[in-house]
C-alpha positions as CSV (number, residue, x, y, z in Angstrom):
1,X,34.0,-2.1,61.2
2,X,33.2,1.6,61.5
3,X,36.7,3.3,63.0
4,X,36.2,4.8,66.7
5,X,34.1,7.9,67.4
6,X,37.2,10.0,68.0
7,X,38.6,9.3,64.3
8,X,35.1,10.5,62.9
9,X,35.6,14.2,62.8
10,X,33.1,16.1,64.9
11,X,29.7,14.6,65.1
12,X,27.5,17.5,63.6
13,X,24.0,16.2,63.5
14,X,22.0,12.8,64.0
15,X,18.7,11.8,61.6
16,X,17.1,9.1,60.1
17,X,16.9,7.5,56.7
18,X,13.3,8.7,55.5
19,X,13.9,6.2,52.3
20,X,16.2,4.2,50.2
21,X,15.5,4.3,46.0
22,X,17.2,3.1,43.7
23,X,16.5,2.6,39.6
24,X,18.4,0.6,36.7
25,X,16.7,3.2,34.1
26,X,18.3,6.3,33.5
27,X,17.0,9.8,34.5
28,X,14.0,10.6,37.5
29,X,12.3,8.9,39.8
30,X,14.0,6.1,41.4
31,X,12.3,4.1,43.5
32,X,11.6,3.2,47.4
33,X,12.9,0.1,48.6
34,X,12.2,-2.1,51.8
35,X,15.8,-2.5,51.9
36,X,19.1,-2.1,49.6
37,X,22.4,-3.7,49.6
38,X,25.4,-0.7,49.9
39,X,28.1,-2.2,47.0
40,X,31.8,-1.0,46.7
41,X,30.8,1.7,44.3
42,X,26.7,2.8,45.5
43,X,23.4,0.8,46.1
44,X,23.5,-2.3,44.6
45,X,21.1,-2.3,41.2
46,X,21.0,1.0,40.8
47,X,22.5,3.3,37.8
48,X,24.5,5.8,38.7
49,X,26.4,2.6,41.2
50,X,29.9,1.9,39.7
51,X,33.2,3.0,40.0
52,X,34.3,5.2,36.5
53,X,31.1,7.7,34.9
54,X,31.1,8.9,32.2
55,X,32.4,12.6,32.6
56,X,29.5,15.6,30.8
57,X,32.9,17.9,30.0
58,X,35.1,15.3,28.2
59,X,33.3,12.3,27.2
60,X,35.6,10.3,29.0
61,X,35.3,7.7,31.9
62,X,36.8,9.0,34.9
63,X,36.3,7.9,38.6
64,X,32.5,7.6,39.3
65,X,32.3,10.5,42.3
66,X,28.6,10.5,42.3
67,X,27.7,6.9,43.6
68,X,25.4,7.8,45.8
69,X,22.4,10.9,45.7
70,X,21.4,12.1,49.2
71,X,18.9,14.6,49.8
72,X,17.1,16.0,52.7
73,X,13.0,15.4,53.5
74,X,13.0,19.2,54.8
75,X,14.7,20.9,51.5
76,X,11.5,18.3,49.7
77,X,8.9,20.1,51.9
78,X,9.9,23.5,51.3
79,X,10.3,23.0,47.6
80,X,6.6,21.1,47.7
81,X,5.8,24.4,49.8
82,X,7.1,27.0,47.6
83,X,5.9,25.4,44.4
84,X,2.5,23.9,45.2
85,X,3.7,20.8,44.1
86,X,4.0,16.9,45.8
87,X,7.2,15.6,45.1
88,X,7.7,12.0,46.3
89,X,10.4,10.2,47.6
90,X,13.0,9.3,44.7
91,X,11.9,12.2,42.2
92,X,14.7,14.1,42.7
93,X,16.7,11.1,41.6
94,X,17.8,10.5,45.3
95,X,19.0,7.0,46.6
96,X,18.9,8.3,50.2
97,X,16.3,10.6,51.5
98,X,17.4,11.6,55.1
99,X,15.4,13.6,58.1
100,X,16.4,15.8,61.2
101,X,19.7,16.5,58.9
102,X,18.3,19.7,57.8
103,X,19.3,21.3,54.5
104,X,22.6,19.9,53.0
105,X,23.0,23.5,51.3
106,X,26.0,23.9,53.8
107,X,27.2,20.4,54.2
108,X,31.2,20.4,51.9
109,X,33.3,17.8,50.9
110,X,35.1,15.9,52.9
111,X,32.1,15.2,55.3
112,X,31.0,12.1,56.3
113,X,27.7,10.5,56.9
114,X,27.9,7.3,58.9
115,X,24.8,4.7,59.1
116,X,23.9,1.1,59.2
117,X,26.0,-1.2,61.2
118,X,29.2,0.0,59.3
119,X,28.0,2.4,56.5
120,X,30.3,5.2,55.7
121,X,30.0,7.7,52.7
122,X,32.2,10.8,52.2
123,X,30.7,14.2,50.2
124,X,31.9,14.8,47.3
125,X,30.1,18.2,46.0
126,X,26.8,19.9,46.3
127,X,24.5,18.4,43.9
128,X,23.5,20.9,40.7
129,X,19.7,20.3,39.7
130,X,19.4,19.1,36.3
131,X,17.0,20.0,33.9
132,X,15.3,16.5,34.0
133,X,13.4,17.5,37.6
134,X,11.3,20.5,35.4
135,X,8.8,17.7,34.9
136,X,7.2,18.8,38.3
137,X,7.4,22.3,37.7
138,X,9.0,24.2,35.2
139,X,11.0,27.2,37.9
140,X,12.3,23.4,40.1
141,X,15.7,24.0,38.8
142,X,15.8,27.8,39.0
143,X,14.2,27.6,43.0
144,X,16.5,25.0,43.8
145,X,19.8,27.3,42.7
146,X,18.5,30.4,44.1
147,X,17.1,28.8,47.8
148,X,20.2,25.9,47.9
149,X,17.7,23.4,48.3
150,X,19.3,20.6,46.5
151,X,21.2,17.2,47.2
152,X,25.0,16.1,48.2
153,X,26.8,13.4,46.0
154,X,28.6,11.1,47.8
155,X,31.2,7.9,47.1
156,X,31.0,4.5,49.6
157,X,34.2,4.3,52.1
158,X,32.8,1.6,54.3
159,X,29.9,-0.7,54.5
160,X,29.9,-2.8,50.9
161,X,27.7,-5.4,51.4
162,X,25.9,-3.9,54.5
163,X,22.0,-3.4,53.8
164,X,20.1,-0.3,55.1
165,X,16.5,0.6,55.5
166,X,14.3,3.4,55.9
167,X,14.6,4.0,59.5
168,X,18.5,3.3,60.1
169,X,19.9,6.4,61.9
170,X,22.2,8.1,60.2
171,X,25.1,10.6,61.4
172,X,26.9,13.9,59.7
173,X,30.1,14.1,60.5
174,X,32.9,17.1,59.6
């Protein structure tokens, strides 16, 4: 059960969930869903879901702080402005795709973004573009730096089990 407003933090904005993806193959796109299941550690059947990772500067596992990929529908349309290009829900690698968020190029850790009947997930870190997104266009990664128009990573606190759907509301919360 999701705790009472007052122990939220301050609600900061209200959206909806443009799409839900998810993938069990490593790297770009994942893919809309009708509906996914929210595990303990990210969307159930999807890759980057589990609790250690694999960490890029030691080769160790280490707690799994990117479970779950959310990025905004308005930092998709400007980069699909600013580039020509058409990038569809999921190519970015994103298991949530939000709208009426806005940008999370200001959104920190420590934030919370509440949906579903009892869905909690807490930033973790900005999310840096990876090389793999050049496929679209090869200055992605370099507009994405320069403009902040990229993701948030974020870990499950609440909700395991809980399914979500394009559509579900979805709250930021400091």
């Amino acid at each position: 059960m999701l705790a009472p407003l007052a122990q939220r933090g301050q609600l900061l904005k209200t959206g909806k969930i443009v799409a839900v993806c998810i993938s069990s193959e490593p790297n770009i796109p994942k893919y809309p869903q009708e509906e996914v299941e929210m595990g303990e550690y990210g969307l159930v059947g999807d890759i980057h879901a589990g609790p250690t990772r694999i960490s890029h500067r030691t080769g160790k596992p280490k707690f799994n702080d990117r479970q779950v990929s959310i990025v905004a529908q308005e930092d998709l349309d400007f980069l699909n402005a600013q580039l020509g290009i058409v990038l569809k829900l999921g190519d970015l690698g994103e298991n949530i795709t939000t709208q009426g968020l806005g940008s999370f190029s200001h959104v920190v850790p420590g934030m919370c973004l509440f949906f579903g009947k009892d869905v909690v997930l807490e930033i973790t870190e900005q999310n840096d573009p990876c090389q793999h997104i050049n496929q679209f266009h090869h200055l992605l990664v370099k507009i994405s730096y320069r403009t902040r128009t990229r993701g948030v990573l974020a870990v499950v606190k609440a909700g395991a089990g809980s399914k979500i759907h394009p559509g579900d509301m979805i709250c930021l919360h400091s």
